[in-house]
N, C-alpha and C positions, 0 to 999 in steps of 0.2 A: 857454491862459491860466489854468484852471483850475488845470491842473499845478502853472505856475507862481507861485499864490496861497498855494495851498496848502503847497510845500516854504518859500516863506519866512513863513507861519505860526508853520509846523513849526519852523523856525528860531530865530525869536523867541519863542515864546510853550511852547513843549517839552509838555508834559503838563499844561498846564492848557487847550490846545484842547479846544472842545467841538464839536458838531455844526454850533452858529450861533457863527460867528468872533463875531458884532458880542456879545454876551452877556459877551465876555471881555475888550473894550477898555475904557481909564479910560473912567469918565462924562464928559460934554463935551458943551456943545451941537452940537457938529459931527458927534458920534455920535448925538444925539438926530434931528438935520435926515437924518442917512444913514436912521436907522431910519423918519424920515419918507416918505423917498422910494423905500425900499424897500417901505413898506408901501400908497404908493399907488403904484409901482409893478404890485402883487401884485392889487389891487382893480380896474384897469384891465386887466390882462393876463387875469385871471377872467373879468370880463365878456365882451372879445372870444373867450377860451377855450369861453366856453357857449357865445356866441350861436346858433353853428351847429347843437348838439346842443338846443337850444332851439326855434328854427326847423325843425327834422328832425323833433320827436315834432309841436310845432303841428299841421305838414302831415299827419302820417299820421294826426292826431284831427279833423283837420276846424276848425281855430281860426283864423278870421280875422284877417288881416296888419294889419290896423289895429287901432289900440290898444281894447281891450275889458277886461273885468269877468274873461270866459272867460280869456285870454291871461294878464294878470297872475295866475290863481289858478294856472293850468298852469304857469308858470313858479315861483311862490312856492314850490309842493309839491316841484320837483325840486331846488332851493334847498334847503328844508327836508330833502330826502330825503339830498343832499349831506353835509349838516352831522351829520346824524343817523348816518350811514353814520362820516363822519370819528368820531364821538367813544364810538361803540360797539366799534371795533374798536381793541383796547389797544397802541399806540405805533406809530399808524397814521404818523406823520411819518415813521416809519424808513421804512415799507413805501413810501410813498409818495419818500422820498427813494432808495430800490433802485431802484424800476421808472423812477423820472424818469432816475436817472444810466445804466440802462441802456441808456434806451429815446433818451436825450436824442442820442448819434453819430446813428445809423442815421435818424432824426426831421431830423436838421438836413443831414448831409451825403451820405447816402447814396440816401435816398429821392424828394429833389426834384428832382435829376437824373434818378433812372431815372421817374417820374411824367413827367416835361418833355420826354422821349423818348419814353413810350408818349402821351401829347397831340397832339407832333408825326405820328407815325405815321398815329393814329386822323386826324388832320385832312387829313391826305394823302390817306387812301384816301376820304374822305367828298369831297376837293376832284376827285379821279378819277371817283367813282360820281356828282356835278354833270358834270364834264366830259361823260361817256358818255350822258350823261342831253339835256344839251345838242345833242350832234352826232346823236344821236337824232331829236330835237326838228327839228333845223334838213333835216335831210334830208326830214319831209317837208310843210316850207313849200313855196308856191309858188315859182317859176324869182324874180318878183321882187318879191317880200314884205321885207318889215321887222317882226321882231316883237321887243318890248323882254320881256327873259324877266329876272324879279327872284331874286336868291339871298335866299334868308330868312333871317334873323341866327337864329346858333346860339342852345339851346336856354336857356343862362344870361347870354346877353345881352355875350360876350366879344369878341368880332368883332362889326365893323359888317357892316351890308347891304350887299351890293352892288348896284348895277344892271348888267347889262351889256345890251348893242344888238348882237344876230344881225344880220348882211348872210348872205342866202344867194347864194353864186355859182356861176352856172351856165356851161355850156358857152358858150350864146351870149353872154354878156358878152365875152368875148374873141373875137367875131370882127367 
């Protein structure tokens, strides 16, 4: 899609393209509403962007998950450090526009699959080492016990809990 924005750009517009297409189109309200929604587009997508690198230093400082004094200072600073970092480093937009167009294939189609298969994997061998853990367990119940044995929800909350209900069966059952 990309590709294709940009050869009919290229088409239309020849050597007066700049870096941001919208900069180059007549003035318009229609362009003023694009540049709107691009720009909260950008303010939304930031936010969910930090959140996580936000939440990540909180945890390692010690900052309580409810809203606090501490929380909003921690966060304003790396905000501020952000913005500080952007407008010290001279045509930071180019640099940031190399690594994003880089980094943007490998980010979007390459790396969620292979993630989504080492997930799978790791949840395999974790649902094995329950299994083993289980038949463990049940061997050495009594001949005719019932014991309700709980799987405890993963570690981020992505799977529910299970319960499951052990029957041990023994030889004399069957005679």
């Amino acid at each position: 899609m990309a590709l294709t924005t940009t050869m009919v750009a290229g088409y239309r517009y020849g050597a007066m393209i700049t870096s941001n297409v919208l900069e180059i189109l007549p003035k318009s309200n229609v362009l003023y509403f694009a540049i709107m929604l691009v720009t909260l587009q950008l303010c939304l997508s930031s936010a969910v962007g930090t959140s996580p690198l936000f939440q990540h230093i909180e945890e390692r400082l010690k900052v309580s998950k409810k809203f606090s004094l501490k929380r909003c200072c921690v966060r304003s600073l790396l905000l501020g450090f952000a913005v500080l970092l952007g407008e010290l480093v001279p045509k930071f937009d180019l640099v940031m526009g190399i690594i994003g167009g880089t980094l943007t294939g490998p980010l979007m189609f390459v790396l969620p699959p292979l993630l989504y298969t080492k997930i799978l994997k790791m949840e395999q061998i974790h649902d094995n080492d329950l299994m083993k853990r289980i038949i463990a367990r049940t061997a050495t119940l009594d001949d005719d016990s019932e014991e309700d044995i709980i799987l405890l929800q993963r570690r981020y909350g992505t799977f529910k809990a299970q319960k499951i209900v052990v029957h041990t069966i023994t030889s004399s059952h069957f005679l």
